[in-house]
KEGU-286224 format. One line per 8 residues: their letters; for each residue x, y, z of C-alpha. Coordinates in Angstrom, 3 decimals, decimal comma. Layout:
A> X/Y/Z | ...
//
This chain:
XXXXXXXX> 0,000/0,000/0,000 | 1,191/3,549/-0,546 | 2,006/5,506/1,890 | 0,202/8,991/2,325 | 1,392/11,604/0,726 | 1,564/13,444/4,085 | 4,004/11,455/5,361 | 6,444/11,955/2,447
XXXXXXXX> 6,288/15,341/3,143 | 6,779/15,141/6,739 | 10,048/12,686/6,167 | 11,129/14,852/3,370 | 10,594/18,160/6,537 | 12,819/16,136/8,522 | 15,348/15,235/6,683 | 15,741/18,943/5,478
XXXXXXXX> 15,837/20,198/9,299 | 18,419/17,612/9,897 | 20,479/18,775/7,299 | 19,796/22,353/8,316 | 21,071/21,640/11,410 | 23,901/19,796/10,568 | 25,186/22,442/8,489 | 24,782/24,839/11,061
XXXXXXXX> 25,372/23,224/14,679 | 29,354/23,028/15,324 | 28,727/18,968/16,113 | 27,648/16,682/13,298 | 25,389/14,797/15,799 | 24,028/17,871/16,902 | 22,153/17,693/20,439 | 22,455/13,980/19,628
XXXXXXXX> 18,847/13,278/19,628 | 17,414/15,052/23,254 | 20,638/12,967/25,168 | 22,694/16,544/25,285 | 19,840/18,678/26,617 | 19,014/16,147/29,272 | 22,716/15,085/30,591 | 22,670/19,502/30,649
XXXXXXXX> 20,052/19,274/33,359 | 22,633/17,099/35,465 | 25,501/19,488/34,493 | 26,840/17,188/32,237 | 28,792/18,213/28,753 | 29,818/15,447/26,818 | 32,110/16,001/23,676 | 33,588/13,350/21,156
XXXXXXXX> 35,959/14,365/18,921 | 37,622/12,496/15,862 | 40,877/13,253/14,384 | 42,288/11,375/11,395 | 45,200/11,609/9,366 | 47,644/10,431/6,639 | 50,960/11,307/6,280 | 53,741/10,608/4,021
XXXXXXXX> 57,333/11,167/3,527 | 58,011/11,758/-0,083 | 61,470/12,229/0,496 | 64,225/10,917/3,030 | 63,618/8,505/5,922 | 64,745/4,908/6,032 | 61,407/4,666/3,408 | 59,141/6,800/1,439
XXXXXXXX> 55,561/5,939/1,780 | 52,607/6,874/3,860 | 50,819/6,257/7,084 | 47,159/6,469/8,184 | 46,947/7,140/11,921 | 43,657/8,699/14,168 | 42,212/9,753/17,633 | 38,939/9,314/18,768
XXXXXXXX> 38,547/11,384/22,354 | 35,405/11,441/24,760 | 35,170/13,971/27,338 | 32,255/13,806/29,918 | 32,660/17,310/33,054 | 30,006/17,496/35,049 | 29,742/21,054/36,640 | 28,466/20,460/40,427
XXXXXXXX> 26,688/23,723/40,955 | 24,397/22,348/37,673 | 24,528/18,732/39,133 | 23,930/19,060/43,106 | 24,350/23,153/44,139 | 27,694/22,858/45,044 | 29,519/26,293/43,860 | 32,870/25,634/42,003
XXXXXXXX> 33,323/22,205/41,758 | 34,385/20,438/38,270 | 35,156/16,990/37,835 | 36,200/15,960/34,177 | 36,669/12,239/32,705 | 38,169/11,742/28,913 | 38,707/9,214/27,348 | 41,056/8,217/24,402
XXXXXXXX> 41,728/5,440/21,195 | 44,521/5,490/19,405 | 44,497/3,781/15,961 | 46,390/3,295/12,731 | 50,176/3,786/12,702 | 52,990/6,149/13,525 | 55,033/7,683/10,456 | 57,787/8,590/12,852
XXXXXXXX> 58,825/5,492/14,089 | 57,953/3,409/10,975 | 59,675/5,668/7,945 | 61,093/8,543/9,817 | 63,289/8,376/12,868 | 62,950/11,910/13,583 | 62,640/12,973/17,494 | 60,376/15,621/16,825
XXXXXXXX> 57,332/13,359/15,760 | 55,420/14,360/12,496 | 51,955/13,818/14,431 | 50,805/15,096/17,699 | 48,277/12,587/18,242 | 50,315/9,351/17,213 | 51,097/6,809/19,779 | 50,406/3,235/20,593
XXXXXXXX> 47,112/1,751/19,442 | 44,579/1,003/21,989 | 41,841/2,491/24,259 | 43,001/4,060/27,742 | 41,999/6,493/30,710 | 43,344/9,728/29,877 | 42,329/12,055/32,766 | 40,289/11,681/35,713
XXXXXXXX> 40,565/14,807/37,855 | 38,396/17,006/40,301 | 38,509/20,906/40,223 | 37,344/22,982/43,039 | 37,202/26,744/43,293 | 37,930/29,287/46,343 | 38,232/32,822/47,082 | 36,644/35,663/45,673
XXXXXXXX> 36,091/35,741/41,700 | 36,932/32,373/41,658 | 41,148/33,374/42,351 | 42,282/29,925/43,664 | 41,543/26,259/42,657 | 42,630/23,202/43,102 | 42,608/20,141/41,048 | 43,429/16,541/42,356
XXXXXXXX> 43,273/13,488/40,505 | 45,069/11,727/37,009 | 46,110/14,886/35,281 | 48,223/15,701/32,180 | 50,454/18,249/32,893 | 50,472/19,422/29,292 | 47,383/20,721/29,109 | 48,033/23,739/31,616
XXXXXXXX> 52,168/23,635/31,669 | 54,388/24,816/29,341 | 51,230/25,664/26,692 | 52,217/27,844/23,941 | 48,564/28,728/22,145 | 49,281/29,879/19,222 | 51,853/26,490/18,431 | 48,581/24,807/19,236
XXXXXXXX> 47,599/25,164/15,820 | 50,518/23,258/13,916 | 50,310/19,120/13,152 | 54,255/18,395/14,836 | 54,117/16,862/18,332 | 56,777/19,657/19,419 | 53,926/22,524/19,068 | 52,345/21,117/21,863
XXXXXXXX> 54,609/19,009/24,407 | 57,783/20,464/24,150 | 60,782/17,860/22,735 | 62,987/18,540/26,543 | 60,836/17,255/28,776 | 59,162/14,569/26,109 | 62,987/12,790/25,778 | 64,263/13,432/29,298
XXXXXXXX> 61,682/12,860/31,752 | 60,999/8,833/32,579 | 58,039/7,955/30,056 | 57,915/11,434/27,972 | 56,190/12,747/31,374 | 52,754/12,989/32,223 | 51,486/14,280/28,774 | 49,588/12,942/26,176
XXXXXXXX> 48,568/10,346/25,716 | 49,782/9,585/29,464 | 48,911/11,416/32,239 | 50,203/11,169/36,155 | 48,269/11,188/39,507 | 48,924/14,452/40,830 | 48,023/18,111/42,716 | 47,940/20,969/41,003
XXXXXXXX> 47,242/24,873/42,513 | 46,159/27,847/40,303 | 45,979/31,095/42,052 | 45,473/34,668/40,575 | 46,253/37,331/42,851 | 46,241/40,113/40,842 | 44,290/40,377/37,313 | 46,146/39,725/34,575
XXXXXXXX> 49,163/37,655/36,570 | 48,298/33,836/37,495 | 50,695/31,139/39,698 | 50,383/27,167/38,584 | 51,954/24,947/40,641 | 51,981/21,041/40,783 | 53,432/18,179/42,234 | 53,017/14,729/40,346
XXXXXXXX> 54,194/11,229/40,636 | 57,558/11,576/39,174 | 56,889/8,979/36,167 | 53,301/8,036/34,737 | 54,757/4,192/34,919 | 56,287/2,732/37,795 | 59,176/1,284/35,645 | 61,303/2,789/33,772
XXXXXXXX> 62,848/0,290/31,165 | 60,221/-0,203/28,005 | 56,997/1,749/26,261 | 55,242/3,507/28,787 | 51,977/3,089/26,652 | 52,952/-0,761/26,703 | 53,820/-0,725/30,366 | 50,136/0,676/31,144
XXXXXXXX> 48,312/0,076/27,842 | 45,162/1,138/29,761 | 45,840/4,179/31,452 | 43,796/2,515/34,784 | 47,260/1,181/36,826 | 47,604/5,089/39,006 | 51,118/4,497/39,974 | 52,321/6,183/42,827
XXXXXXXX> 55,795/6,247/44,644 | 57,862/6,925/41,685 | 60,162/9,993/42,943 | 58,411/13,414/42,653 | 57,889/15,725/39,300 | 57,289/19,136/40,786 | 56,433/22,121/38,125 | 55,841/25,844/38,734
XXXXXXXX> 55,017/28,472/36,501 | 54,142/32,196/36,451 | 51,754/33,646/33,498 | 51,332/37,436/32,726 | 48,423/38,539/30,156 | 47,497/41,513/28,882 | 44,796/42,980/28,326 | 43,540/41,324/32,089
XXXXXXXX> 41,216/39,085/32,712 | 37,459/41,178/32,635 | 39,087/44,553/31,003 | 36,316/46,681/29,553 | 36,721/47,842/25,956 | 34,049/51,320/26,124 | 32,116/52,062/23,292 | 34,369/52,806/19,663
XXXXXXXX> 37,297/51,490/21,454 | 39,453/49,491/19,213 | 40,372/46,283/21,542 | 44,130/46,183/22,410 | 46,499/43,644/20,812 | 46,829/41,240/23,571 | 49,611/39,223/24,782 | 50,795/36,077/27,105
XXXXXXXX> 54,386/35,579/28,726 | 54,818/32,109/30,790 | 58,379/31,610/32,509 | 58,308/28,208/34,954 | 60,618/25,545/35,861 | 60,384/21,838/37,192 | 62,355/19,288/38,581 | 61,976/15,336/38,722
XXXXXXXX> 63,437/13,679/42,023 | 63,563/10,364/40,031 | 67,430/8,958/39,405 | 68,675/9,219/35,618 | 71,024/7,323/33,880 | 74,249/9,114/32,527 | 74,182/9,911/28,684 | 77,889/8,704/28,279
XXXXXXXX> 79,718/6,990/31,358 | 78,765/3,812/33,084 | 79,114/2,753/36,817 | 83,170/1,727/36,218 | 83,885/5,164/34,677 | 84,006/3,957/31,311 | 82,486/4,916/28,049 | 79,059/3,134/27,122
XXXXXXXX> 80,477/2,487/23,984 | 83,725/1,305/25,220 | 83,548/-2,765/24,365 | 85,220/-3,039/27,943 | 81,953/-1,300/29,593 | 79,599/-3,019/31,458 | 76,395/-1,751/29,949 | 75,320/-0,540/33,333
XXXXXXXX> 75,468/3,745/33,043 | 76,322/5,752/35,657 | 73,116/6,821/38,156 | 72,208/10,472/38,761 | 69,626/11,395/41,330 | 67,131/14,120/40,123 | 66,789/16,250/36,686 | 65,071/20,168/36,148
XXXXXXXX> 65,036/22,329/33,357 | 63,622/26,296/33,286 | 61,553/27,684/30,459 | 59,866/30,518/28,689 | 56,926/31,286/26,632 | 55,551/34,283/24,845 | 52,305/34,226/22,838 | 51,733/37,963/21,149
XXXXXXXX> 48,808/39,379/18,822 | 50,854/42,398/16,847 | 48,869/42,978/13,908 | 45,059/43,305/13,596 | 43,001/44,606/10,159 | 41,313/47,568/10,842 | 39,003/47,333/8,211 | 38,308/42,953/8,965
XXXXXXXX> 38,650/42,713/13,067 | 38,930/38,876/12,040 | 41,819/38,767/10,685 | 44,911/38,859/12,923 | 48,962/37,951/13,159 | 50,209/36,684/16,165 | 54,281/34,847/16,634 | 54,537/32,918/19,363
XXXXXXXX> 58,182/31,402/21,192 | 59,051/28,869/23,557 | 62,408/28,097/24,567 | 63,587/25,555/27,738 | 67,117/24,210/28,432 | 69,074/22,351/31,187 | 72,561/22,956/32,123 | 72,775/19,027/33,043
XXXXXXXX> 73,873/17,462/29,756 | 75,287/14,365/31,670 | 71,881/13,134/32,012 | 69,645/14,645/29,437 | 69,687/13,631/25,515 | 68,053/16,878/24,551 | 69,555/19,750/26,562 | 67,534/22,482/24,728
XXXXXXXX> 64,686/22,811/22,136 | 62,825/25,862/21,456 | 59,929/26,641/19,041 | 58,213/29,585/16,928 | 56,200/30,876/14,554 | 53,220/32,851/13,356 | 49,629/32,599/12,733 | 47,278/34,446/10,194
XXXXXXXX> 43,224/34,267/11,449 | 41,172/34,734/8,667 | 43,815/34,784/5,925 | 41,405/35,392/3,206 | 38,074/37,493/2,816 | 34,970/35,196/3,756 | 37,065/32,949/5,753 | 37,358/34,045/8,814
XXXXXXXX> 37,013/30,581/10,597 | 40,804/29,802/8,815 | 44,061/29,777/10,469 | 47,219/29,584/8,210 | 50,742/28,998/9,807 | 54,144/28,708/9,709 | 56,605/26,972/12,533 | 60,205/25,680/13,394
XXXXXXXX> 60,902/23,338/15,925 | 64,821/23,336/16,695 | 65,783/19,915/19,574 | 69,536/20,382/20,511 | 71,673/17,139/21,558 | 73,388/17,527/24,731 | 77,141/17,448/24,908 | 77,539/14,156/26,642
XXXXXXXX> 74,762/12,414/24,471 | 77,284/13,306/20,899 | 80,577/12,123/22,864 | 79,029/8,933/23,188 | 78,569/8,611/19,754 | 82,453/10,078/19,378 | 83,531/7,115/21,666 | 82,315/4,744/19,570
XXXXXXXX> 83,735/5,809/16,264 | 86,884/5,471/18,402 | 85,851/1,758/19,008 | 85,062/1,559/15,108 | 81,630/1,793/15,316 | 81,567/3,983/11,835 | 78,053/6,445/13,622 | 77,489/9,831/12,767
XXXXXXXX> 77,612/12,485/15,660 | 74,337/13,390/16,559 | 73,971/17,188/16,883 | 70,509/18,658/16,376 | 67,024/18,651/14,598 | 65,076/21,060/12,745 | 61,298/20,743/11,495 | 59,963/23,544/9,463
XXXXXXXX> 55,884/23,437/9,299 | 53,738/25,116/7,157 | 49,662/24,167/7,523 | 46,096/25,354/6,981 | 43,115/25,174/9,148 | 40,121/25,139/6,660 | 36,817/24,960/7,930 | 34,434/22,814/6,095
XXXXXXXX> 31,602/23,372/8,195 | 31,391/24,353/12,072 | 31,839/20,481/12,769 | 34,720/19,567/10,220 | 37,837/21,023/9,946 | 40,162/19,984/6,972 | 43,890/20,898/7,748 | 46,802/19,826/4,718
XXXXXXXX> 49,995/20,340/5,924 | 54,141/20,092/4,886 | 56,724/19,669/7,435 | 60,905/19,612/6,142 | 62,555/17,881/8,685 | 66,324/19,048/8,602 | 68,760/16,140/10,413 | 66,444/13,495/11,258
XXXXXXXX> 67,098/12,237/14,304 | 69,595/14,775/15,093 | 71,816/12,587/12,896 | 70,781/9,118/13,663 | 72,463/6,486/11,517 | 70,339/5,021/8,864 | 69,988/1,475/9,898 | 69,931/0,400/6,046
XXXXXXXX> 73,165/2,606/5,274 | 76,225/1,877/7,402 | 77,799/5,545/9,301 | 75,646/7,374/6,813 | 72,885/9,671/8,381 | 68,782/9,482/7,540 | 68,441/11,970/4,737 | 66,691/14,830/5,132
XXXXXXXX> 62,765/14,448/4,485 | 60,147/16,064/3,253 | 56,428/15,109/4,832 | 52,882/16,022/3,287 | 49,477/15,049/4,719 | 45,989/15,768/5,480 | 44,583/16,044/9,061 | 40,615/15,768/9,330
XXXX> 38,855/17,153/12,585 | 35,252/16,217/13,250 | 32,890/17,286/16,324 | 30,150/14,559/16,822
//
């Protein structure tokens, strides 16, 4: 029997609002069928985001070839004023999978990874952390729980924008703390204190379990392939940093004011009570390479470094408020090269908002991320040319990025992108060319965000 012709119309209506409001809500799912406005009356935001990519090295590497790779996150906060009348409380839960493959370590080589979000496939705990409020205005909180540290330390925002892993964890503290530290995809049970005692000037301080896995030897993803062990007793990673912004937090623009160009500086420092093996000398005073050695390095107790970060608007349209130039720099360093690989790396750039007319949602930038071998970590390398080893010197990395934030719709963001990496490695032997170095490589791809 046919159906009424009624009903065709009111399937066609609904199909057309759907696709209304898929073109216009910033997540494809939308309010996901009533389940967003009712976990809202509970205080409850959930957000699932999925990032995909393929990258490929068209040049240099121990291979050419490509590499699919992706990141699926869930994030469920529940705000406890919204959820039980309890003022400043926030507790947060996210969720990640990892899929697909990791140019880096399958064609590449390099230590500053092509892909932010690559890592070990599998499903794990993320973060799990409270957040409570105090004071007046909100000027103190406290957060307790499985945190990861780079999502509040060391965060330049503007570098946020590029594909390379080194725009957002920085390549010092990713090499020389145990396990890459308590940053993505890991994260460490920890205490962390923001207060703002003046406007415009904010204090973070935190103290964490000094590794996200209690051991040290192997893949911290493999070591706790579920992010659900907590482990607790490994030595002490203490970080502190002081922000300055300008204009304040709540500045007033009046009335045919032209909003100031605004600015961020960060300076911090931490220190990891853990013990660290030496880069070049092992417990009998003799070389690691030295054939005589016994493979057993040298144990020093504790590691810190000191940074800086400046994030700076200096250029705004008159005539298109949208469109914007701000550079950004970061810079850290350690003065103990005897047990650090990487004893400074540093990164900057710009970013263009709104690059063209009628696309003001795009962001178009360019980056270089420099990773400098410590002194002790190339004499190594020395000592065992000595011993006829036939290894290149390692000395220092450099990955220029140049990408495009292009937004399809409010819920899809397309993002192609071309990284030169300069010194893979720092100078790692190629293992399929004896003493000769990883050539120099050239890496294209295409990054897809989507909001559900």
């Amino acid at each position: 029997m046919m159906a009424p012709a009624s009903n065709g119309q009111s399937s066609d209506k609904g199909l057309f609002d759907f696709l209304d409001g898929v073109n216009r809500s910033s997540a494809l799912l939308g309010n996901m069928w009533g389940l967003r406005s009712w976990l809202s009356r509970y205080g409850v935001v959930l957000a699932i985001e999925e990032t995909d990519e393929s990258l490929g090295n068209v040049t240099g590497g121990t291979k050419t070839g490509s590499v699919a790779d992706g990141l699926t996150q869930i994030l469920l906060q529940m705000d406890t004023q919204r959820a039980m009348g309890h003022y400043g409380g926030l507790f947060n839960l996210s969720l990640l999978n990892l899929h697909g493959n990791n140019i880096s370590t399958s064609n590449l080589l390099s230590l500053q990874t092509a892909s932010g979000i690559g890592g070990d496939p599998g499903t794990r705990l993320w973060e799990m952390w409270y957040d409570q409020k105090f004071l007046e205005e909100d000027r103190l909180d406290v957060k307790l729980g499985q945190i990861s540290v780079d999502q509040e330390f060391m965060v330049s925002n503007n570098a946020l924008y590029f594909i390379n892993t080194s725009s957002g964890w920085p390549m010092l503290p990713s090499t020389d703390l145990p396990g890459g530290g308590p940053a993505y995809p890991l994260s460490a049970l920890g205490l962390r204190f923001s207060a703002r005692p003046v406007n415009g000037t904010q204090i973070l301080a935190g103290v964490f379990n000094g590794s996200p896995t209690q051991r040290q030897n192997g893949d911290p993803q493999q070591l706790d392939p579920h992010g659900d062990s907590f482990p607790w007793g490994g030595g002490v990673l203490a970080i502190m940093e002081a922000q300055f912004s300008y204009p304040a937090l709540g500045s007033m623009v009046e009335p045919g004011q032209n909003a100031d160009l605004g600015w961020t500086y960060r300076i911090g420092a931490w220190y990891d009570s853990r013990s660290f093996a030496d880069q070049r000398w092992d417990t009998q005073g003799l070389s690691l390479d030295n054939p005589a050695s016994n493979g057993q390095a040298m144990q020093h107790q504790g590691d810190y470094a000191v940074y800086a970060v400046a994030d700076r608007l200096f250029w705004r349209n008159a005539n298109n408020p949208n469109q914007t130039l701000a550079w950004f720099a970061r810079i850290m360093g350690t003065p103990l090269a005897d047990r650090n690989l990487i004893d400074a790396s540093a990164n900057a750039g710009f970013v263009l908002h709104s690059p063209f007319i009628y696309r003001a949602p795009d962001t178009f930038g360019v980056s270089v991320d420099y990773a400098h071998v410590s002194p002790d970590a190339a004499a190594l390398n020395a000592d065992g040319n000595l011993y006829g080893a036939a290894q290149p010197v390692r000395s220092s990395e450099t990955v220029y990025e140049m990408t495009y934030q292009y937004q399809l719709r409010p819920w899809i963001q397309l993002q192609p992108d071309v990284q030169y990496v300069i010194n893979p490695g720092a100078g790692v032997t190629d293992p399929y060319l004896t003493g000769a170095r990883i050539a120099n490589e050239w890496v294209i791809g295409l990054r897809t965000n989507i909001s559900f």
